[in-house]
Backbone as CSV, one residue per row, in Angstrom:
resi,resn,N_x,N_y,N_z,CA_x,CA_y,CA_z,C_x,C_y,C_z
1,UNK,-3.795,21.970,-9.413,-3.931,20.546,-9.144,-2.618,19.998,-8.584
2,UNK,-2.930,19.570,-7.757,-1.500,18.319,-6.315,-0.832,17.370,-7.967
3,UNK,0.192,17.559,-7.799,1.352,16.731,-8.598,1.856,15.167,-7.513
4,UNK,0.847,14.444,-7.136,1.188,13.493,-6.554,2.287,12.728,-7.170
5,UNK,3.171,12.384,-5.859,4.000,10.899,-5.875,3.278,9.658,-4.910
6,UNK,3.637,8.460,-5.668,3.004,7.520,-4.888,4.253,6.604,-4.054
7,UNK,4.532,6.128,-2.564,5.037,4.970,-2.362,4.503,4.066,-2.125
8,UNK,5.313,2.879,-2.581,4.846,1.235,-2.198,5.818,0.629,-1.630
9,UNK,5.287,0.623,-0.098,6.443,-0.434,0.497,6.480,-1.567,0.027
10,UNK,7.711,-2.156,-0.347,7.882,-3.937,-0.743,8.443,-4.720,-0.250
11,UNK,8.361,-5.741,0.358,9.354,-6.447,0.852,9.865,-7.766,-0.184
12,UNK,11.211,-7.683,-0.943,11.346,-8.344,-1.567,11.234,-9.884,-1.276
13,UNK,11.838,-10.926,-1.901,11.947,-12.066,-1.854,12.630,-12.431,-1.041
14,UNK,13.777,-11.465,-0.764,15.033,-11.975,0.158,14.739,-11.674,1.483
15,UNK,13.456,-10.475,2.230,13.270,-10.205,3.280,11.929,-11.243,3.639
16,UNK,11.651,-12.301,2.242,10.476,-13.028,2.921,10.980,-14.696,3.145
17,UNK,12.418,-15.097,3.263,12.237,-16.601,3.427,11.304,-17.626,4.197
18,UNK,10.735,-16.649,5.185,10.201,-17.841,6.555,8.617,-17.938,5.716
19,UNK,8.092,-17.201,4.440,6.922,-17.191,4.126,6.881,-18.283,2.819
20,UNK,5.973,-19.069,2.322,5.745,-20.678,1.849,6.062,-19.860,0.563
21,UNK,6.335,-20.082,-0.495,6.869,-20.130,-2.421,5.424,-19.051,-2.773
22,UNK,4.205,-19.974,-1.989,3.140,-19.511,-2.805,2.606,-18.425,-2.660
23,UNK,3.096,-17.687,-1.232,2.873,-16.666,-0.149,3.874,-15.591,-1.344
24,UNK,4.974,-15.854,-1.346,5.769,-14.965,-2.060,5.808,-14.989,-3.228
25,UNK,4.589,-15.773,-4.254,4.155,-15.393,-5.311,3.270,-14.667,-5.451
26,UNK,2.375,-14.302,-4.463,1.065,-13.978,-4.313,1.329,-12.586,-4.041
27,UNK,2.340,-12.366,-3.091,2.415,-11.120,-2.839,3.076,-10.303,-4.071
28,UNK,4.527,-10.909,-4.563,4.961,-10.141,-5.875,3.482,-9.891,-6.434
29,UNK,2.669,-10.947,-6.964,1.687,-10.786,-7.679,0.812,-9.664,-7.321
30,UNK,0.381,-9.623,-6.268,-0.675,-7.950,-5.699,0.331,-6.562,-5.957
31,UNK,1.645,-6.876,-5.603,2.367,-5.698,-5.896,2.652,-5.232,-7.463
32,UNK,2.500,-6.590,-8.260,2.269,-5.855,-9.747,1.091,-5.254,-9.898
33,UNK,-0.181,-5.808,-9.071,-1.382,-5.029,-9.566,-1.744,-3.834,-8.858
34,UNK,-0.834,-3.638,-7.700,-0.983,-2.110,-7.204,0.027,-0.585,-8.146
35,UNK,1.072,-1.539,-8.030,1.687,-1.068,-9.262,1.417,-0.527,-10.241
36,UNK,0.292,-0.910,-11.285,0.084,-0.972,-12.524,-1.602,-0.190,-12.504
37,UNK,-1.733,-0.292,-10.976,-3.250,0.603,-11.195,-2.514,1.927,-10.492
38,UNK,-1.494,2.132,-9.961,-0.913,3.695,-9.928,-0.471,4.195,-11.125
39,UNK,0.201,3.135,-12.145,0.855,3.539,-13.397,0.003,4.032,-14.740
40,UNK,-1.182,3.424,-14.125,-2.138,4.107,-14.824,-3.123,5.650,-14.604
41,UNK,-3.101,5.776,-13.314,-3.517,7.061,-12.692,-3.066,7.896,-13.134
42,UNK,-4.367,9.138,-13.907,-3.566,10.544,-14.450,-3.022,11.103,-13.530
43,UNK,-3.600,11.088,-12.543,-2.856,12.187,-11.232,-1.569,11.921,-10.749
44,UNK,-0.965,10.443,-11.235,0.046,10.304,-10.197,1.327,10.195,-11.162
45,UNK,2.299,11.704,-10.980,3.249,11.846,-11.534,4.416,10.693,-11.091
46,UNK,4.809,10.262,-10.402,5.634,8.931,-10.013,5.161,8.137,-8.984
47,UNK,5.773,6.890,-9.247,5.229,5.717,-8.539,6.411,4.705,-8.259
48,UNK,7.167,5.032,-6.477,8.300,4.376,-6.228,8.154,3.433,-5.487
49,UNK,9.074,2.075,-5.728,8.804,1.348,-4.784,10.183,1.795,-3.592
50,UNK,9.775,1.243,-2.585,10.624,1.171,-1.272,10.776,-0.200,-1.092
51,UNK,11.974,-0.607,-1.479,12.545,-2.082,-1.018,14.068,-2.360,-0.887
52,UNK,14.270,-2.973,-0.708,15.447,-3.060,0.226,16.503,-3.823,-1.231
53,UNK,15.843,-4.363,-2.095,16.434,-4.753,-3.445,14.953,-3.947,-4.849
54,UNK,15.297,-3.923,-5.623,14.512,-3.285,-6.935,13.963,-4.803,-7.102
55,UNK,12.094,-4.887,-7.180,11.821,-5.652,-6.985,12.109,-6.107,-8.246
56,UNK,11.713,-7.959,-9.193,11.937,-8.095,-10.208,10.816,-7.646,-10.940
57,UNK,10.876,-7.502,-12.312,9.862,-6.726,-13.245,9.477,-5.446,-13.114
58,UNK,10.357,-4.921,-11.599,9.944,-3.679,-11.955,11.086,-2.215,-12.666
59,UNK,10.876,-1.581,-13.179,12.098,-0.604,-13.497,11.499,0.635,-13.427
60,UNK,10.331,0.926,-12.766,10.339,2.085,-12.069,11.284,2.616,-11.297
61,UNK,10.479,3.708,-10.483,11.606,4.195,-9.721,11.130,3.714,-8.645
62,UNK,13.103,3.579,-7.774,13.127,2.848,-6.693,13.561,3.602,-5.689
63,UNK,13.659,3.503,-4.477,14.482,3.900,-3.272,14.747,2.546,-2.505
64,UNK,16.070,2.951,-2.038,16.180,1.394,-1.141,15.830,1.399,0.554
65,UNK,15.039,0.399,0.926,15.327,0.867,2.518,16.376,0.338,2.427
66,UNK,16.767,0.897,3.638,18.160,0.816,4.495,18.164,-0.175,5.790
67,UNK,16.958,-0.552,6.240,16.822,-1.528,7.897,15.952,-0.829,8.278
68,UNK,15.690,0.345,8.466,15.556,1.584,9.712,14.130,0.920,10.153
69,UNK,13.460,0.481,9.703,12.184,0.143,9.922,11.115,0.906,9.188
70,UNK,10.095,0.240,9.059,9.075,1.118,8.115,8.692,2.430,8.009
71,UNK,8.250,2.899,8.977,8.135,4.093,9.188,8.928,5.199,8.873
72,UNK,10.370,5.001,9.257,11.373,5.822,9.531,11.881,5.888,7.588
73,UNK,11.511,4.733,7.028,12.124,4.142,5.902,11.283,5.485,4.961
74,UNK,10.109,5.222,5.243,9.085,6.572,4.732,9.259,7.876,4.759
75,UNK,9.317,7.811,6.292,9.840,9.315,6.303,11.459,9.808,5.840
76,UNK,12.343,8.615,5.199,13.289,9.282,4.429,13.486,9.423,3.183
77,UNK,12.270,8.534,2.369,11.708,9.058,1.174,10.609,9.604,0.726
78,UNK,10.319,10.026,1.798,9.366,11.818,2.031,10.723,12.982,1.672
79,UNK,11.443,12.624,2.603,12.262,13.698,2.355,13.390,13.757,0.924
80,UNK,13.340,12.542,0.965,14.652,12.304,-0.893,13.360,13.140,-1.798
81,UNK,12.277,12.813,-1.947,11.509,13.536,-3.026,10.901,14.481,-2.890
82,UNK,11.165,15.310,-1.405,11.115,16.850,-1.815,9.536,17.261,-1.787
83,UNK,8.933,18.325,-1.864,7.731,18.850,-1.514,6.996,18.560,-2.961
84,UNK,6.059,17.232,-2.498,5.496,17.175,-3.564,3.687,16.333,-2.708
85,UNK,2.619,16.569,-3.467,1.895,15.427,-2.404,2.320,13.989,-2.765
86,UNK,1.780,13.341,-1.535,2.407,12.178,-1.163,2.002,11.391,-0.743
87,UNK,1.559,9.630,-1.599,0.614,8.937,-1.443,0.987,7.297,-0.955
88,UNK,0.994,7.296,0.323,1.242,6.238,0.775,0.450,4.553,0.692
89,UNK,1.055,3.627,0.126,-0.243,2.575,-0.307,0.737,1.251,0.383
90,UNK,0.151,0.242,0.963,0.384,-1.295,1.320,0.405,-1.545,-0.371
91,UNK,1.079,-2.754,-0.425,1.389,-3.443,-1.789,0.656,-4.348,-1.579
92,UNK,-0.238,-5.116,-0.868,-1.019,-6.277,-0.952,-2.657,-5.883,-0.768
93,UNK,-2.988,-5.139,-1.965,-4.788,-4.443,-1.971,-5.162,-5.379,-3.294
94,UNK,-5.634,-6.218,-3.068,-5.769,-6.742,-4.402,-7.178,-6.819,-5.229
95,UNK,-7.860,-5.394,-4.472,-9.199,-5.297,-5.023,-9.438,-3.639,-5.416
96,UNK,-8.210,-3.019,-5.380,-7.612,-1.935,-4.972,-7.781,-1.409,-6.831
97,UNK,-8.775,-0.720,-6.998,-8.794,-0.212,-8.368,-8.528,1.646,-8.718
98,UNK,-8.393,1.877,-9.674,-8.183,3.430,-9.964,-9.129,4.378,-8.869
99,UNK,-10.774,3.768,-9.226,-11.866,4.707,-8.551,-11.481,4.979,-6.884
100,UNK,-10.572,4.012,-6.259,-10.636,3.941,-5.295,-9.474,5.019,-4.971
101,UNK,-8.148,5.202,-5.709,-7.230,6.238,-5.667,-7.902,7.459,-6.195
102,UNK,-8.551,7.848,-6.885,-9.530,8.695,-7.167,-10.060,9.986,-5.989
103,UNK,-10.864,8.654,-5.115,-11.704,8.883,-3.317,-10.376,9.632,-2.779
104,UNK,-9.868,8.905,-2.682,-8.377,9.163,-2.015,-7.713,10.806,-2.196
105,UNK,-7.739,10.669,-3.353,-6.281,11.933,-4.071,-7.916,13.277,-3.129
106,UNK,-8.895,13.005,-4.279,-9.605,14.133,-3.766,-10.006,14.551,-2.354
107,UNK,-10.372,13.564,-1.503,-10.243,14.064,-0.469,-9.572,14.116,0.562
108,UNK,-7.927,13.890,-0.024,-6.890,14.663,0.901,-6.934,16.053,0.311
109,UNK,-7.124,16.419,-1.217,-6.944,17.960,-2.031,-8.147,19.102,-1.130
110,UNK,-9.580,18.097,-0.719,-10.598,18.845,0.616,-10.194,19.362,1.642
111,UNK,-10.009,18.119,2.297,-8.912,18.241,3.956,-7.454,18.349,4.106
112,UNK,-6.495,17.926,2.965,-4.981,18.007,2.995,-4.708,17.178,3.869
113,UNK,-5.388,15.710,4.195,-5.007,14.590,4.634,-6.194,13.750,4.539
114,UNK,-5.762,12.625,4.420,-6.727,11.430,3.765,-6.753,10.052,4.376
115,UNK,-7.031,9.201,5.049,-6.439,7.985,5.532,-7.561,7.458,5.097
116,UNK,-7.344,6.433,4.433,-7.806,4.793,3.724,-7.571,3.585,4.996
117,UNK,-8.671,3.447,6.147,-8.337,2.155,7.059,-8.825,1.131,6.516
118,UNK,-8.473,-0.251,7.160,-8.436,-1.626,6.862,-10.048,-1.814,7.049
119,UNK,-10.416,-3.129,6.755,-11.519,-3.237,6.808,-11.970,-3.633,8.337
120,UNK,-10.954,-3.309,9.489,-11.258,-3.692,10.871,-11.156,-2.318,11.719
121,UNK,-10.930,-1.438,10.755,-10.662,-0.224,11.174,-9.756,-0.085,12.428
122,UNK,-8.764,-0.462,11.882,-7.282,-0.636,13.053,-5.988,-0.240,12.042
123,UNK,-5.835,-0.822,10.503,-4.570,-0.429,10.139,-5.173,0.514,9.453
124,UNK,-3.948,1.526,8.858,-3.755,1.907,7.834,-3.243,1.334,6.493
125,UNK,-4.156,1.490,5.412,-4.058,0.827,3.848,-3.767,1.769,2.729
126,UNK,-4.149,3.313,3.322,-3.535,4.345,2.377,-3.582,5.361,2.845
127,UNK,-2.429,6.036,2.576,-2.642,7.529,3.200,-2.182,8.619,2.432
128,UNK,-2.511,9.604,2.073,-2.379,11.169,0.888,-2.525,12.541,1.769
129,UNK,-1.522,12.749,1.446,-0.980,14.336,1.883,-0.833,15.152,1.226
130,UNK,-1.036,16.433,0.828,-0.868,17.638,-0.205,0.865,17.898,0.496
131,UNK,1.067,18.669,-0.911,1.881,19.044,-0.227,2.505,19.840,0.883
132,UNK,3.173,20.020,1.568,3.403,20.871,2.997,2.403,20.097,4.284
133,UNK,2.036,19.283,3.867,1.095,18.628,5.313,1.969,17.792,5.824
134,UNK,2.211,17.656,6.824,2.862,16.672,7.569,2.572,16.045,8.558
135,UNK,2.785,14.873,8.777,2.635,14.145,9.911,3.598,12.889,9.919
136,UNK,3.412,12.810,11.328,4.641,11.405,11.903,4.111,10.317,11.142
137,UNK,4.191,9.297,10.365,3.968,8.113,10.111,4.018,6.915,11.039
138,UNK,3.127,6.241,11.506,2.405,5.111,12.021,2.252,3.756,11.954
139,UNK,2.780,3.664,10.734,2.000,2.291,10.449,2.479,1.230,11.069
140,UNK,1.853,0.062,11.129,1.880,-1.073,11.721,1.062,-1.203,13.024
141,UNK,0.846,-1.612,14.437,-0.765,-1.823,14.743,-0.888,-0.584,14.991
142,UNK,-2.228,-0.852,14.846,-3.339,0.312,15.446,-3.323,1.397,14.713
143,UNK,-2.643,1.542,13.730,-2.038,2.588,13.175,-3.063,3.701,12.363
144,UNK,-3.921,3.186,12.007,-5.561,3.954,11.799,-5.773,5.251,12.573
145,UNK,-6.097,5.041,14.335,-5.718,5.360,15.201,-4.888,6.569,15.639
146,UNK,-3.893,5.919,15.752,-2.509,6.515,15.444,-2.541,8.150,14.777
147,UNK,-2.913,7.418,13.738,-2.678,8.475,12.470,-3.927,9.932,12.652
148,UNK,-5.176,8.898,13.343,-6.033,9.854,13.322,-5.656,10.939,14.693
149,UNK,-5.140,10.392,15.571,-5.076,11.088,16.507,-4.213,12.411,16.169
150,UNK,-3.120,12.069,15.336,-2.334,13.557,14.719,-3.309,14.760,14.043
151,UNK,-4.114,13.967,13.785,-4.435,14.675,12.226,-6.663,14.167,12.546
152,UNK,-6.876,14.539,13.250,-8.078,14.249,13.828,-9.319,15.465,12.275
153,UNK,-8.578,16.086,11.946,-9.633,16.857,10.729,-9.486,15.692,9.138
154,UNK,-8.504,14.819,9.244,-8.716,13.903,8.595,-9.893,13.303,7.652
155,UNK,-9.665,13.732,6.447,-10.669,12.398,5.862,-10.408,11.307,5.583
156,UNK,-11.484,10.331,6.095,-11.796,8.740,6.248,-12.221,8.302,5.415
157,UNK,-11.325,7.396,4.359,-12.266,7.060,3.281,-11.978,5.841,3.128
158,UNK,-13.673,5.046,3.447,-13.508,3.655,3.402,-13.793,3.175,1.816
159,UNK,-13.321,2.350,1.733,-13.587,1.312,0.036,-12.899,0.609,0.026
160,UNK,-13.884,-0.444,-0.427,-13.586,-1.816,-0.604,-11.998,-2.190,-1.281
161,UNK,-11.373,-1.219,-1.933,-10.163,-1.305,-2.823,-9.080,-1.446,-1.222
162,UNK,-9.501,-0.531,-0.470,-9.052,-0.103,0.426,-8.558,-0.832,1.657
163,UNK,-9.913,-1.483,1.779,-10.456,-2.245,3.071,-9.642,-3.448,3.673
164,UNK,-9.144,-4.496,2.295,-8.611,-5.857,2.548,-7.509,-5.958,1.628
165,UNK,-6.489,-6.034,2.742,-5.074,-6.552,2.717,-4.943,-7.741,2.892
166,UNK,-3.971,-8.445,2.179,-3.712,-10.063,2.446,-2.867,-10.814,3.545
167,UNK,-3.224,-10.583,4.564,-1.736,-10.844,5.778,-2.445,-12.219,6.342
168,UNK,-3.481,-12.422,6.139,-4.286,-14.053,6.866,-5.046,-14.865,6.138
169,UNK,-5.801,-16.156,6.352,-6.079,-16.684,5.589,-7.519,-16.456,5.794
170,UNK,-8.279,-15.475,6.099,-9.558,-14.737,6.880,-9.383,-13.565,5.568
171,UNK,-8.236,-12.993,5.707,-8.348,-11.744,4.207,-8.293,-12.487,3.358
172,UNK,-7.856,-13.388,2.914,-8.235,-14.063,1.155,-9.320,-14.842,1.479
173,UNK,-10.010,-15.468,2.233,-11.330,-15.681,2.037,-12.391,-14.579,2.179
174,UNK,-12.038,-13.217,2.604,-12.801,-11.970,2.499,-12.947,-11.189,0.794
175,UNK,-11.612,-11.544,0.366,-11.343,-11.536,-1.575,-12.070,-12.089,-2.026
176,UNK,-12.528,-13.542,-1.561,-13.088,-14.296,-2.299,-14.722,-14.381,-2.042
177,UNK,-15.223,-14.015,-0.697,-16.551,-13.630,-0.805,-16.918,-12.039,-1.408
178,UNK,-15.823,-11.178,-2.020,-16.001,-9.897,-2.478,-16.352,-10.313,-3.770
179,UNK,-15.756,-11.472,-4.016,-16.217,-11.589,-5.762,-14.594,-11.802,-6.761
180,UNK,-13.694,-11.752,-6.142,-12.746,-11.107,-6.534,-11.761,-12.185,-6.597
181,UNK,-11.689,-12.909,-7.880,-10.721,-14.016,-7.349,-9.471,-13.833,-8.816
182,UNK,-9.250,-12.612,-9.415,-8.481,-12.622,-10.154,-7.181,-12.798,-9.802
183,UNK,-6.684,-12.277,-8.617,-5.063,-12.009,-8.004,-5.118,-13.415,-6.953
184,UNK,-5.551,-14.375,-6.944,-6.075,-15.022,-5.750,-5.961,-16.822,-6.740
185,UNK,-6.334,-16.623,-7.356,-6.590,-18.115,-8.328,-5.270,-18.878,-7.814
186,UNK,-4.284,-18.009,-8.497,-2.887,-19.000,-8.708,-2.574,-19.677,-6.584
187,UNK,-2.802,-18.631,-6.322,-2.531,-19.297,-4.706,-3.288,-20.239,-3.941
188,UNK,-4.644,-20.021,-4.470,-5.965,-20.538,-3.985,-5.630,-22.004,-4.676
189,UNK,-5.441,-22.297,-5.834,-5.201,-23.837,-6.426,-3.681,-24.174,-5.984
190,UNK,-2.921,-24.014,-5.771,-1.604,-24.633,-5.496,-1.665,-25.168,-4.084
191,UNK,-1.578,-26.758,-4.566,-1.134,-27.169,-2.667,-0.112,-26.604,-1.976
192,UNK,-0.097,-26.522,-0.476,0.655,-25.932,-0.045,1.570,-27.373,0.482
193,UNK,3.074,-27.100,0.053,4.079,-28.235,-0.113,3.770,-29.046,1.930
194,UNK,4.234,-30.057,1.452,4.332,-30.920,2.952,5.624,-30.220,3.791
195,UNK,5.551,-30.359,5.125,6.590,-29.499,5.768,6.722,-28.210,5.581
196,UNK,5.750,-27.332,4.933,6.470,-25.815,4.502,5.560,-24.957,5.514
């Protein structure tokens, strides 16, 4: 059995000023609950974040980016942790439950690569590698795509955990016709301040 590690890119507080109080509560907030549904996964021997500061509340393990940009940021904590499989996740899935890392772990352990796309089937929302599989990392547009084109024997595994990321105000009303308004309440009731 694959001894998975998981990353979570984060962008702390300090890389989000131009985004409103409630935006950067919302997001800490999805990143505790992606967090805490890896920390619970039997399969997943560690669970690091990638941020540029150790986010607050968390004291897992961290790596810092450095600037380099996302991608590059990945592929140098691919390499700090060494041959292990390797489970790439967005921090803003906020419907994103165990069963759905589950889909995931197993059928990269089938194919030895796994990609989880958005619900527009354009980004990437998760991606799992055994160990020794490799590929260039992608993310950001099109990156679904991207990814498949390396790695075209790929399994595609759609779910709803999977599907919707929070980057518009079209994905939290997609949360909220899923049923799903636990991670969503506190943002959904707070006015958004005048001028912000």
């Amino acid at each position: 059995m694959t001894c998975w590690t998981a990353i979570v890119p984060f962008k702390t507080a300090g890389e989000r000023k131009t985004r409103l109080a409630e935006r950067v509560a919302l997001s800490t907030q999805m990143f505790a609950h992606v967090m805490h549904v890896l920390e619970g996964h039997p399969a997943i021997g560690t669970v690091v974040a990638l941020s540029d500061e150790r986010p607050e509340d968390w004291d897992g393990a961290h790596i810092a980016d450095e600037g380099r940009g996302l991608n590059a940021e990945i592929e140098a904590a691919r390499t700090a942790l060494g041959e292990t499989g390797l489970l790439v996740l967005h921090a803003d899935l906020p419907l994103l439950e165990s069963a759905d890392i589950d889909a995931l772990l197993e059928a990269a352990e089938a194919c030895g690569i796994a990609i989880a796309p958005d619900r527009h089937g354009s980004g990437t929302n998760g991606l799992a590698l055994i160990p020794g599989r490799r590929i260039a990392f992608r993310f950001g547009t099109d990156s679904f795509h991207l990814h498949r084109q390396q790695a075209p024997e790929a399994a595609v595994v759609e779910r709803r955990g999977f599907a919707i990321d929070l980057d518009t105000p079209d994905d939290l009303a997609a949360v909220l016709e899923a049923g799903s308004e636990r991670l969503v309440d506190q943002y959904r009731c707070r006015p958004i301040p005048e001028g912000g």
